[in-house]
N, C-alpha and C positions, 0 to 999 in steps of 0.2 A: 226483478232480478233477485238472485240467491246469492246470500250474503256470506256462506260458507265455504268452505275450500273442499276441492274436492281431489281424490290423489285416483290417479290410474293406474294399476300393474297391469305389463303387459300394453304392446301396443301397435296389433297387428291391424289387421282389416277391419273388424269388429271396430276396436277400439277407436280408430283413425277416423273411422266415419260418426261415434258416437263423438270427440272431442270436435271434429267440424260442426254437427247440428249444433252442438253449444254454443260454441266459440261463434257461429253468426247468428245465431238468433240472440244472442245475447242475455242468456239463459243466468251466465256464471261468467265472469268478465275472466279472458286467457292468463292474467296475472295471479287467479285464484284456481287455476289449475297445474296441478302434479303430477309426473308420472315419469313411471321407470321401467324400463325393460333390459333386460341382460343384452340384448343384441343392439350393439352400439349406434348402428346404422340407422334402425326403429325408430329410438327415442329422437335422433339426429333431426330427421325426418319431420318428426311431429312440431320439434320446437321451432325450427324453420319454416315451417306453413303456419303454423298457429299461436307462432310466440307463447308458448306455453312454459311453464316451469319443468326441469327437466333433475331428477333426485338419482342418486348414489346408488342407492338400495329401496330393495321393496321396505324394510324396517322404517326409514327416513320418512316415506310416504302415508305411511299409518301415523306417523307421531306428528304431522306438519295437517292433517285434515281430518274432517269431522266425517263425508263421505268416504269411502274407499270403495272402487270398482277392481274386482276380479277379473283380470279380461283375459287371461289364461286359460290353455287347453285343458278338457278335464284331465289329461292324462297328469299334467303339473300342480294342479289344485295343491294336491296333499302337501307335497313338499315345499308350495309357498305359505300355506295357512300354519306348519309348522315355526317356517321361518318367520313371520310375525306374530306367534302365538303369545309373547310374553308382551308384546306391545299393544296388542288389544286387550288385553286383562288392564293394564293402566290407561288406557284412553275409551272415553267413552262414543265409537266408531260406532256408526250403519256400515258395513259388512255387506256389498252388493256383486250379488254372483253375475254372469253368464256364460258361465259354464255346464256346456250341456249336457244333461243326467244327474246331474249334482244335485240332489235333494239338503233343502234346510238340514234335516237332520243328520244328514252324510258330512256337511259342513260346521256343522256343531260338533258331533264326535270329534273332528278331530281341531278342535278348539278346548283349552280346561276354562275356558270362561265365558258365560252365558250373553252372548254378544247379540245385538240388535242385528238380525239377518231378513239379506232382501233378497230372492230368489228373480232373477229377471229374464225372459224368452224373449228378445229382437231377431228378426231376420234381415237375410240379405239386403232388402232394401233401404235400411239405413245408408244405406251409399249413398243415398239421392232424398234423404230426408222424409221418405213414406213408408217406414216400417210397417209392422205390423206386430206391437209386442203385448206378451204380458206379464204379470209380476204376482209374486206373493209375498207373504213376511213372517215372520217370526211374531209370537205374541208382543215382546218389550217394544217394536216397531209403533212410536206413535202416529196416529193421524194426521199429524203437523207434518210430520217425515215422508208421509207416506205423499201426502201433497208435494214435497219438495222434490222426492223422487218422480212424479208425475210430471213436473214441470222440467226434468232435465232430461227425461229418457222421450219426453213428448218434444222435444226439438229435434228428433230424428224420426215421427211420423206421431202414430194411434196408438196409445198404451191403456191396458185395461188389467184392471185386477180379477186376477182367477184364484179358487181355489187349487192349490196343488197341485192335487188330484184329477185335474183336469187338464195338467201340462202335457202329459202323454201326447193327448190328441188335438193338442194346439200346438204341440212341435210339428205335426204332419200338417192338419193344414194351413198353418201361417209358417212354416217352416219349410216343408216340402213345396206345398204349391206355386211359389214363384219358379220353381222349374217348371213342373205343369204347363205354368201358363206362358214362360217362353218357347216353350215347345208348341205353343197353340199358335204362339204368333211366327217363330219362324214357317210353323207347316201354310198356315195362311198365307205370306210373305214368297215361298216357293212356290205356290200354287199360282200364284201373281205371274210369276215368272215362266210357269210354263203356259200361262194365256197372252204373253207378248210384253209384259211391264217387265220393267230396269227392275234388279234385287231392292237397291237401296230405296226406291221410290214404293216400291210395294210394303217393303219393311215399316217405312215411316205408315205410308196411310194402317197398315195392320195396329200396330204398336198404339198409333194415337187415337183407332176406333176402340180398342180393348180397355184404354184408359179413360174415355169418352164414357164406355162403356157400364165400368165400375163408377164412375161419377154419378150416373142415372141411377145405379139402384143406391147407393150410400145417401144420394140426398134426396132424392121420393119416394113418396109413402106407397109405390108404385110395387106390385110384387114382380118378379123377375119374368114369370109366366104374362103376367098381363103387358110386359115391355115386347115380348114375344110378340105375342099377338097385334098388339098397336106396327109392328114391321111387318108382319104379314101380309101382305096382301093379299086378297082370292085372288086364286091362278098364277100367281105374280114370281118373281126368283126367289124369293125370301125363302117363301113356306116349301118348296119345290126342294133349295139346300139343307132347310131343317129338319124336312122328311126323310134325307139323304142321309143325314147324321144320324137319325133315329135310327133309322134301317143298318146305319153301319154300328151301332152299338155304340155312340159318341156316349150317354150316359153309363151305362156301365163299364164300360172303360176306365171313367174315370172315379166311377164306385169301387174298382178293382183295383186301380192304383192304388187308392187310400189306405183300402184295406191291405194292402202289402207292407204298406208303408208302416201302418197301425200293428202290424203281426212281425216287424223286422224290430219295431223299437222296444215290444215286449220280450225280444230275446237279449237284447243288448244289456 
């Protein structure tokens, strides 16, 4: 367990499913967690499900913890890092973003004081505790820290440290792709249903082969191609539908997704 306080701004979807992976894995026990949000109903919310600590102001939250999570829209950033700009010059905070686009450096500028900054990518699937994030730091960010932050954003799934420079394209595909892949399963799921299965009985069996699925290559030294092949059988339906996908351009399709995806986030 971590023995430090951690203060939340902001505390919409994002945030609500980060303070749940904590608060049950027992990560940061609910009496050492803070947070504040302007929309009264938010905070309400969180400290009722999660017996959490519930502060005044975003100022309050910076001065009461040694973490602080950014859990604000980047459109808002600016004007909350203003609002506690004089309060993190006196306290010596880890400053942790998830706000998307927000480069360290964008987040420094508009800081007058050289603060311990953690840039961090979760996606949607923190709702159900299987993210998919990743994080970078500022130089003052020590190693000890850096473990701390792995142990608390790693109760809402898989976090790995990236260079920067490589958030681009890990916002499309740990970012983007959980749509992708709901759309792989509803299409699946449909397909059910115009061969004679219930929607919901089709849903589950898609949903839980696609999770099955990701299991098999995460924990075998197994390449993806060769899991292909071991379901193939000659002659058999396997190879029959994956020749079907081939032909229908099932891989490029989703080479062309990314890369839309890859050429929408270079204009933003």
């Amino acid at each position: 367990m971590i023995t430090k306080k951690l203060g939340i701004i902001g505390c919409g979807n994002m945030a609500t499913a980060i303070i749940k992976g904590i608060t049950e894995s027992g990560v940061i026990s609910s009496n050492e967690i803070y947070a504040y949000d302007p929309a009264e109903i938010c905070i309400k919310n969180a400290v009722s499900k999660y017996s959490i600590n519930s502060c005044s102001s975003a100022i309050e939250v910076v001065k009461l913890c040694e973490y602080v999570v950014l859990a604000v829209k980047p459109n808002m950033i600016t004007s909350v890092l203003n609002e506690i700009n004089m309060e993190l010059e006196e306290y010596d905070t880890v400053l942790v973003s998830i706000a998307a686009g927000k480069t360290i450096g964008f987040i420094r500028d508009n800081l007058s004081h050289d603060n311990k900054i953690v840039r961090i990518m979760p996606n949607i699937n923190a709702k159900v505790a299987a993210a998919c994030s990743a994080y970078c730091t500022s130089d003052k960010v020590a190693d000890e820290e850096k473990k701390e932050i792995e142990k608390i954003f790693g109760a809402v799934g898989e976090i790995m440290e990236l260079p920067e420079s490589s958030f681009p394209l890990f916002g499309v595909l740990a970012g983007c792709s959980p749509a992708f892949v709901y759309m792989f399963i509803d299409a699946l799921a449909r397909a059910g249903v115009k061969n004679g299965m219930k929607k919901d009985i089709a849903l589950k069996i898609a949903a839980q082969s696609v999770m099955g699925s990701a299991k098999m290559i995460l924990e075998s030294d197994t390449h993806p191609f060769e899991l292909i092949d071991q379901v193939c059988s000659p002659g058999g339906t396997t190879i029959e539908g994956v020749t079907s996908l081939q032909a229908d351009g099932f891989e490029a399709a989703i080479h062309n997704a990314v890369d839309k995806a890859v050429e929408k986030d270079n204009k933003l």
